[in-house]
C-alpha positions in Angstrom: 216.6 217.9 202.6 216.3 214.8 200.6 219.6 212.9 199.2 218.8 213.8 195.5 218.0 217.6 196.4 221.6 217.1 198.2 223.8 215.4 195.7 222.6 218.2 193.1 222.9 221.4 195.4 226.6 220.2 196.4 227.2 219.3 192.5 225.2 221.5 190.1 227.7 223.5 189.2 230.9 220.9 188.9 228.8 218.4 186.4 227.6 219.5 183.2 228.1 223.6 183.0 226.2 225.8 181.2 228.3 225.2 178.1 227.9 221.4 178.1 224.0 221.8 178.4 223.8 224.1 175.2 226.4 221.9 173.5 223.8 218.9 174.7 220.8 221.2 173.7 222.3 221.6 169.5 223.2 217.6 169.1 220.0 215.7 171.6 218.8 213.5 170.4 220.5 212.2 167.3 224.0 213.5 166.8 226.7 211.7 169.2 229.2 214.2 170.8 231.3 214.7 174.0 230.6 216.8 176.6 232.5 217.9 179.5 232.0 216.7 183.0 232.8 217.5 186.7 232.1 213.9 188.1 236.1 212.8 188.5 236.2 212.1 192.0 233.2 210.8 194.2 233.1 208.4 197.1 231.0 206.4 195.5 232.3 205.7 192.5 235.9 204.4 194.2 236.2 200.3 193.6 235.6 199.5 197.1 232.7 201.4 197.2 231.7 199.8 193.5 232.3 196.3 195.1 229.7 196.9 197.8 227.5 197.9 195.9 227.8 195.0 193.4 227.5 192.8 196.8 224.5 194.3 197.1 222.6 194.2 193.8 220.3 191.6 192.9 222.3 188.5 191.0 220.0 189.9 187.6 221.8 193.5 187.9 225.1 192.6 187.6 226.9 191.0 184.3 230.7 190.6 184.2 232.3 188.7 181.5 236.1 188.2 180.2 237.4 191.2 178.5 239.7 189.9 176.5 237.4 189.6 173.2 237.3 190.1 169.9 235.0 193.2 168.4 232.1 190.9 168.1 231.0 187.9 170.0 228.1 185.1 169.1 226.0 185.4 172.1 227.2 186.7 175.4 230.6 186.0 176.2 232.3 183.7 179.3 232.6 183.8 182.8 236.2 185.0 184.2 235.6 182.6 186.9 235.1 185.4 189.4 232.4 186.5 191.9 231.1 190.1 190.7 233.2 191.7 193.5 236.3 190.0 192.9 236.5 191.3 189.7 236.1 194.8 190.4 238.1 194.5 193.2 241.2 192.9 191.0 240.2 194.8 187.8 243.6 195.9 186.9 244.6 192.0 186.8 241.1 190.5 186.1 241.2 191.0 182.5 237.6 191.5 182.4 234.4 193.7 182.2 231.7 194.4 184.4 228.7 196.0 184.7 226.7 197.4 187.7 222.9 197.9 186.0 219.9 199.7 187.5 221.9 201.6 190.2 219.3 203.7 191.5 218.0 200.6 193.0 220.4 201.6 196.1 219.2 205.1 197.6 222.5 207.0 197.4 223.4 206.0 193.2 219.4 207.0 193.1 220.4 210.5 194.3 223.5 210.7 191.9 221.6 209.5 189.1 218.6 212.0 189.5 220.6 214.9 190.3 222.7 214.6 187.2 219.6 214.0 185.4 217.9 217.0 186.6 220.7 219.2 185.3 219.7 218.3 182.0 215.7 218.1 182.2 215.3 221.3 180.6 217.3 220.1 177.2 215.6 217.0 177.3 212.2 217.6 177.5 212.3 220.7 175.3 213.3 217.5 172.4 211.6 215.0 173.4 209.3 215.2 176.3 209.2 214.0 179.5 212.2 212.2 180.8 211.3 208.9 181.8 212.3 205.4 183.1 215.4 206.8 184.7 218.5 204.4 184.8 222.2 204.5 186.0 224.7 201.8 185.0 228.5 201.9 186.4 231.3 199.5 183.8 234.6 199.0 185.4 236.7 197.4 183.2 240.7 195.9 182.9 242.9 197.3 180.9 242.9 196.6 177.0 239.0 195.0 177.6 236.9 195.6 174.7 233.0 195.3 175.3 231.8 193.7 172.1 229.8 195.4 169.5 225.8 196.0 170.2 223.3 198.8 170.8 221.0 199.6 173.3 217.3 201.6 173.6 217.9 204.3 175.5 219.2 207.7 175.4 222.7 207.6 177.1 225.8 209.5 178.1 228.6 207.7 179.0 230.8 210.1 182.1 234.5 208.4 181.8 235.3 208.8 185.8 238.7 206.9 185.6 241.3 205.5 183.3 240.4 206.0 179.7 238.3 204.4 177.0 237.7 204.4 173.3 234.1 204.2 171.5 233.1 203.3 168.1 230.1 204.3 167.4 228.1 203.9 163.7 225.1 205.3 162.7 221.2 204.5 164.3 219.5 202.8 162.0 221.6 202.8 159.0 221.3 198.8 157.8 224.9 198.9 156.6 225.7 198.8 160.0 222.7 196.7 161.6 219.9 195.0 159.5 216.1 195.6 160.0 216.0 192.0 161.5 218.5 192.4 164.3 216.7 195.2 165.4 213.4 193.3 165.1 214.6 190.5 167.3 216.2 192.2 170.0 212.9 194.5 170.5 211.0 191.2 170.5 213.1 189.4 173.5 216.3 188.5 171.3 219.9 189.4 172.2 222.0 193.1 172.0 224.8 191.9 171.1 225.6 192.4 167.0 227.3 190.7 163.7 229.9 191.8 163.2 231.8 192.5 159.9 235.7 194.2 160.2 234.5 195.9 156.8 232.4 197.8 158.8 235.2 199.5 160.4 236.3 202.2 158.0 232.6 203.8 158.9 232.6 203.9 162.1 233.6 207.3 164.2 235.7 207.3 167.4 235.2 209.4 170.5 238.1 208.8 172.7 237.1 209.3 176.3 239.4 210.7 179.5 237.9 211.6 183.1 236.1 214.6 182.7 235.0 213.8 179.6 231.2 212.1 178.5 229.8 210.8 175.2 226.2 210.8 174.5 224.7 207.7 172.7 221.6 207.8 170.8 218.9 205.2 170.8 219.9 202.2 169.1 223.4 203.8 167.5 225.6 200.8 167.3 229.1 200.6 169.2 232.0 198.8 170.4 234.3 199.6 173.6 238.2 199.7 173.7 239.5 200.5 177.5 243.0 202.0 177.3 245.7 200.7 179.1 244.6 201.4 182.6 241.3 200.1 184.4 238.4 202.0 184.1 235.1 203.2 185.2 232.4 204.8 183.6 229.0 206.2 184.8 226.2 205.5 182.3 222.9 207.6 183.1 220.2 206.9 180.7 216.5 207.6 180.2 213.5 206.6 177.0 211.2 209.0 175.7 207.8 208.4 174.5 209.8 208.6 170.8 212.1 205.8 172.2 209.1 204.0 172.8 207.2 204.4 169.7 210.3 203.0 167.4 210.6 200.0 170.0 206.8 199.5 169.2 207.4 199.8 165.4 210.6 197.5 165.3 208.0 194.9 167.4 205.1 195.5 165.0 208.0 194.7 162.3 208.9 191.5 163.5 205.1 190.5 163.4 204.6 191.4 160.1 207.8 190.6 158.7 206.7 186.8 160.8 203.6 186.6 158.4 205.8 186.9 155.2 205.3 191.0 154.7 208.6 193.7 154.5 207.9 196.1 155.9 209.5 199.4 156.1 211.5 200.7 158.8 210.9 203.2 161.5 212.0 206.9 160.8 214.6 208.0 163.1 214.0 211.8 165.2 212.5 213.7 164.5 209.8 211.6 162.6 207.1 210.0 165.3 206.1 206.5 164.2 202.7 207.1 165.6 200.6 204.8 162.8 202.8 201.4 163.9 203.4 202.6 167.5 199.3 202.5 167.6 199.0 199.7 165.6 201.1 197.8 168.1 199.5 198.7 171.2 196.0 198.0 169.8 197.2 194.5 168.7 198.7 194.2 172.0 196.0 195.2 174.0 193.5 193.2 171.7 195.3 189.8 172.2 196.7 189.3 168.4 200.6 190.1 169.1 201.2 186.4 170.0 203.4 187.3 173.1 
């Protein structure tokens, strides 16, 4: 028996239940909402365990930063100074943030990943096809660290494992809260990281996260990260969609037109398909003209 088929026959019935997956079945792919969780206690998530494996990931898959920041930063923030594992081994003093990304790059987070992940295929897929590019990320963070505000382009839920956390999260593609441009950049190459505006507040919604509990995070739905007053770490299993793509596509093919002095409209969010730009893109792309 393979290490995925493993993980999920000793877990399937202690991560997401059958409640959680018809809770995840009425909100995916567009409404945020917590869902309960099994994943509290596993060898590999311990910080030693977490060090190793950040000892082991390429230089380009791990990012760890001070976490002593303010909501939003210009750019990404400092070093703490730190290697990657002395950080996460000295998280409760390091006052910082770090993040492990692309996991399943080491066989046994590959298993956890995937099994997880194939407990909620079915939901998935029934929304919004096949599940693909697969992708774990791990945050352990100090207490009081905040991870500054920005978005991100895939489908996510976030499983709080230890010590507790709260999320802000405003509404995907609402241009109160993020403007057409900032989306048009960061699909063409720019940075994640946001403006930030402490008007903006008042509208966002907080999901306050304990272990045992997960928040899923729609495509592109603006946040910011509180940690409470203990370290923490978080598993972060994400995946795109063929949808996912199409609205990168149509944010690119934005930034091109927009680039040759047109406005053009924004992408419709789920369940609207942006099929015209998403073609328009690909042909461009595949025909020389996108200038990348």
């Amino acid at each position: 028996m393979n290490a995925p088929a493993r993980f999920n026959d000793a877990l399937h019935s202690a991560v997401f239940d059958a409640p959680a997956r018809a809770k995840f079945a009425r909100h995916y792919p567009e409404q945020p909402h917590i869902l309960a969780h099994g994943l509290t206690s596993h060898p590999l998530l311990e910080i030693e365990a977490l060090a190793q494996l950040a000892e082991g990931l390429p230089t380009s898959s791990v990012e760890y930063n001070r976490g002593d920041l303010p909501i939003g930063v210009d750019g990404k923030p400092g070093s703490n100074g730190m290697t990657i594992a002395e950080t996460i081994r000295k998280v409760a003093e390091a006052e910082s943030w770090a993040v492990l990304k692309n996991i399943e790059q080491a066989p046994a987070y590959e298993a956890m990943l995937m099994g997880l992940l194939e407990e909620l295929r079915p939901e998935i897929e029934a929304a919004t096809g096949a599940m693909l590019k697969p992708q774990g990320f791990i945050f352990v963070s100090s207490p009081n660290s905040v991870t500054p505000y920005h978005f991100d382009p895939e489908h996510n839920i976030l499983l709080q494992i230890r010590g507790t956390k709260v999320m802000t999260q405003f509404p995907a593609g609402d241009t109160r809260f993020v403007p057409d441009e900032a989306h048009e950049t960061y699909h063409s190459g720019g940075p994640r990281e946001l403006k930030w505006d402490d008007s903006m507040l008042a509208h966002g919604t907080e999901f306050a996260l304990s272990p045992g509990e997960a928040l899923f995070v729609p495509v592109m739905a603006p946040h910011f990260v509180k940690n409470g007053p203990a370290p923490s770490v978080s598993l972060s299993i994400t995946w795109r969609s063929e949808w996912s793509y199409r609205e990168s596509e149509a944010r690119t093919l934005n930034a091109i037109l927009r680039g040759r002095g047109f406005t053009p409209k924004a992408p419709g969010r789920f369940p609207h398909q942006n099929y015209a730009k998403s073609y328009a893109y690909r042909v461009m792309r595949k025909l020389g003209l996108t200038g990348s």
